[in-house]
MIGUDO-594435 format. One record per residue: residue in one letter; x, y, z of N, C-alpha, C in turn. Coordinates in steps of 0.02 Angstrom, whole numbers, padded with zeros to 5 digits, always signed. Example, Ala and Ser with C-alpha at 12.3 -4.5 7.8 and 13.67 -1.06 7.14 Angstrom:
BEGIN
a+00660-00284+00390+00615-00225+00390+00660-00165+00390s+00642-00112+00354+00684-00053+00357+00645+00002+00394
This chain:
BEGIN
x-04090+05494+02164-04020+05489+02146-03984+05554+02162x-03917+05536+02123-03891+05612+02159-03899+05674+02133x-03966+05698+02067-03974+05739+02027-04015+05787+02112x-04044+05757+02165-04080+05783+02215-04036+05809+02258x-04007+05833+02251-03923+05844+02330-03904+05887+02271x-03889+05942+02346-03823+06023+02311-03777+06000+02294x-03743+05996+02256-03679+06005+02247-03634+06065+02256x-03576+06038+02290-03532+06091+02318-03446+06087+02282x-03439+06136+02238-03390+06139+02218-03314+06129+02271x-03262+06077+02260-03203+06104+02306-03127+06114+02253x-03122+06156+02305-03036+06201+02274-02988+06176+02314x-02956+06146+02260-02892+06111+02300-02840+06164+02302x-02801+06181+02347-02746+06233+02363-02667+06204+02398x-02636+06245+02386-02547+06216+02407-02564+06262+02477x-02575+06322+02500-02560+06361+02538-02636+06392+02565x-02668+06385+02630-02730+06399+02621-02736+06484+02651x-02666+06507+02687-02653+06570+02710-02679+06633+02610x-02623+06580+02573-02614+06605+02526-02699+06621+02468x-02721+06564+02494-02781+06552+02433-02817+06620+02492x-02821+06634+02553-02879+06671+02595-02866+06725+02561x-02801+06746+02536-02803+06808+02533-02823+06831+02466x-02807+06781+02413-02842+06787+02353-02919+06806+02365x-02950+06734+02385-03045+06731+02377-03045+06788+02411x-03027+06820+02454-03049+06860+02510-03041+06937+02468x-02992+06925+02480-02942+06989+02472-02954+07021+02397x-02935+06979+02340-02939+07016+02280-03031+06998+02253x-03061+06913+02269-03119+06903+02247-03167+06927+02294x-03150+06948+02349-03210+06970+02395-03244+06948+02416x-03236+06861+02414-03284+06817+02453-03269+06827+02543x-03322+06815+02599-03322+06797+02666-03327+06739+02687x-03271+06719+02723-03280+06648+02738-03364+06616+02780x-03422+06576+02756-03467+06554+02794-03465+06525+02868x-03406+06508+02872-03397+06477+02943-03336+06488+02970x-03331+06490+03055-03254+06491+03064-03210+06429+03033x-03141+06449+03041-03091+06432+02988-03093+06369+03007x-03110+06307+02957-03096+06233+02980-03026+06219+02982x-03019+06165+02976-02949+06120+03007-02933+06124+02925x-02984+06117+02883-02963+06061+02813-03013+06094+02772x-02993+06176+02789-03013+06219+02730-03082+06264+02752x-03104+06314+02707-03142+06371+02724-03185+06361+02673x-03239+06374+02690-03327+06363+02628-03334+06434+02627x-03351+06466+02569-03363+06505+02549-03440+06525+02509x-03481+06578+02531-03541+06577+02495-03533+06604+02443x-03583+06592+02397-03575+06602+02320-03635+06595+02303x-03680+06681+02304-03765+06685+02281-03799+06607+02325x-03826+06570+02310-03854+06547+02340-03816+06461+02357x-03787+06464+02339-03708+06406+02352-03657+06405+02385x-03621+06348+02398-03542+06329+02432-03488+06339+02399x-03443+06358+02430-03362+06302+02373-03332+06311+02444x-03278+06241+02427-03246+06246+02502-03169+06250+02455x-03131+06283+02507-03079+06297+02472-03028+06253+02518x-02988+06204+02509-02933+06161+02560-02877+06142+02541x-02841+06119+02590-02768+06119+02567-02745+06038+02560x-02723+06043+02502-02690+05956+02450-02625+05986+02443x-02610+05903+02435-02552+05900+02388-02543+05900+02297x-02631+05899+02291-02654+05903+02206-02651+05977+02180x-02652+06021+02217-02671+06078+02184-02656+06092+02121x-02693+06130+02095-02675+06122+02039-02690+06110+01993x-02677+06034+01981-02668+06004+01933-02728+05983+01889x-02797+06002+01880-02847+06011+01847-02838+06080+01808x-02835+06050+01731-02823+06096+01698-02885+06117+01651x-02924+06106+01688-03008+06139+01652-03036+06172+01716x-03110+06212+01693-03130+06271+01734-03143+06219+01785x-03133+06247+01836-03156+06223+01914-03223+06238+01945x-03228+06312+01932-03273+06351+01951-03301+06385+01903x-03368+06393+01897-03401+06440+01856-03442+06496+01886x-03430+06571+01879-03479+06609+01938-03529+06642+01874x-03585+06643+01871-03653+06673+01843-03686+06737+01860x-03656+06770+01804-03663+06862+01833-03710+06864+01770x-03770+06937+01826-03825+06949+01770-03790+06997+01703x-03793+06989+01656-03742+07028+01608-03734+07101+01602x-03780+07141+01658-03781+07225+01664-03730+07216+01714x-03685+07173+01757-03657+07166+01813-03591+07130+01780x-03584+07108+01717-03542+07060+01686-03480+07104+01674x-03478+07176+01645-03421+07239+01631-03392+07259+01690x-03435+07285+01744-03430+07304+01804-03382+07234+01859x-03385+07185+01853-03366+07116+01877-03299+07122+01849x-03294+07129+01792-03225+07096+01747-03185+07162+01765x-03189+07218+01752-03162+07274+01782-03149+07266+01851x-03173+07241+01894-03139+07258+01963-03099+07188+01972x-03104+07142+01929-03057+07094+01933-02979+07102+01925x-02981+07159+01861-02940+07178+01808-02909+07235+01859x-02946+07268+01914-02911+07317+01952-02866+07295+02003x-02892+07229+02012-02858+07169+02083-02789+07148+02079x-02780+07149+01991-02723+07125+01952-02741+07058+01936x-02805+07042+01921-02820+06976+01902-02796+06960+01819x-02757+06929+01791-02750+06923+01726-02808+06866+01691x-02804+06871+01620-02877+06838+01606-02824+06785+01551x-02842+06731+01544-02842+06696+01476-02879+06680+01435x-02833+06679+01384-02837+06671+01304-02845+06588+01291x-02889+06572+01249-02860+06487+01218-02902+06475+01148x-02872+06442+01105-02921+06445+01045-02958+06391+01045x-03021+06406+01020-03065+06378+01005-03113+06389+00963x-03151+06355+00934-03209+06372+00869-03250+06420+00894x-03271+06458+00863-03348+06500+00862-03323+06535+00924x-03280+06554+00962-03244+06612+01010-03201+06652+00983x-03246+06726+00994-03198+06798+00952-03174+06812+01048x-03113+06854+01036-03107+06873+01100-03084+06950+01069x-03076+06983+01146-03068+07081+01140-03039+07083+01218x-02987+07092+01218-02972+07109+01274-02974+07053+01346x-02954+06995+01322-02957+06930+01365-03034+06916+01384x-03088+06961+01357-03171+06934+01354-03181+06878+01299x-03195+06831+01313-03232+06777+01260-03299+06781+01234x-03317+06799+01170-03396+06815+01150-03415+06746+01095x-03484+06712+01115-03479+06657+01055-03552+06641+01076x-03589+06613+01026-03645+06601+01028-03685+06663+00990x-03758+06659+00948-03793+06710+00951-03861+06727+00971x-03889+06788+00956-03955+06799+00968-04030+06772+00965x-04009+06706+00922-04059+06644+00899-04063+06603+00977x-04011+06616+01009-04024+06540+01069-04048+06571+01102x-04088+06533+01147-04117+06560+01207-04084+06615+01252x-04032+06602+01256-03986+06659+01323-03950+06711+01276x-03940+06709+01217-03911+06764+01180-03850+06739+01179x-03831+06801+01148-03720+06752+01158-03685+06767+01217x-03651+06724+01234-03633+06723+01289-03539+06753+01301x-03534+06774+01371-03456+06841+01354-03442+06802+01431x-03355+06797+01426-03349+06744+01488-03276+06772+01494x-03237+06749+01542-03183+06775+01564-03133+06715+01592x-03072+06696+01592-03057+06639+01624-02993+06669+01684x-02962+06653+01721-02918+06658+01774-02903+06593+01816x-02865+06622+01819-02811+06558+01907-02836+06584+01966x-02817+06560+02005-02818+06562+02077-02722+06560+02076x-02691+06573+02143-02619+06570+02154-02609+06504+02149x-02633+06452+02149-02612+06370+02140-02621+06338+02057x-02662+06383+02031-02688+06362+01947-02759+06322+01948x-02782+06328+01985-02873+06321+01993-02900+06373+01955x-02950+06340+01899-02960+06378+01843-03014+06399+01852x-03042+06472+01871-03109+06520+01887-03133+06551+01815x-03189+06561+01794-03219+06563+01760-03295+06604+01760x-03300+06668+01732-03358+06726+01737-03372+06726+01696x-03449+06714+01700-03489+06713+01607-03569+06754+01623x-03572+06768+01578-03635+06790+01580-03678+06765+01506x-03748+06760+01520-03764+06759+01463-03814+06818+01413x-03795+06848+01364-03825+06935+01367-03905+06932+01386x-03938+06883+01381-04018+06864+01375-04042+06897+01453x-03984+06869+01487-04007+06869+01572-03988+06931+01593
């Protein structure tokens, strides 16, 4: 079934000049292939996301993307985001303390420890998302 097949995240975008310069430019991704007709794939540790241009953009208003940083790399990550001019959001929810647009929740009883996460846009409102979990 389909639990056997990669899955490849896609980012829907209004402007794909606009989204290059974001992933590129402020997130530091390299495009994997020359530039398609109907969008650019991007590597990600050992994964895809293709990033292309709709008329939807947008309009998914939950995380899109999730990126998995080892948590000695999790401070260092959110800082150079924060230097890019990346802004982070806030949203309430149970059992999440936040400090500085970081989300901390979970504890030292679970397997991965508690976990500290970060949320952001892309220029279209594609919702990116950095977590780490302290265990890893």
């Amino acid at each position: 079934m389909l639990g056997e097949y990669n899955a490849n995240p896609t980012l829907a975008v209004s402007d794909l000049g606009r989204a290059r310069e974001f992933y590129e430019g402020v997130l530091g991704f390299t495009p994997q292939e020359e530039e398609m007709p109907d969008g650019v794939i991007y590597g990600a540790g050992t994964n895809q996301f293709l990033v292309y241009p709709s008329a939807y953009a947008g309009t998914n208003k939950a995380t899109a993307v999730s990126f998995q940083v080892p948590s000695a790399a999790f401070d260092a990550e959110v800082d150079a985001l924060r230097a890019k001019g990346v802004v982070f959001q806030t949203f309430e929810m149970e059992e999440i303390t936040w400090d500085d647009g970081v989300a901390t929740w979970g504890d030292a009883s679970s397997q991965y420890g508690p976990m500290r996460s970060v949320w952001f846009e892309d220029p279209d409102g594609n919702i990116l998302n950095v977590e780490t979990h302290e265990g890893s």
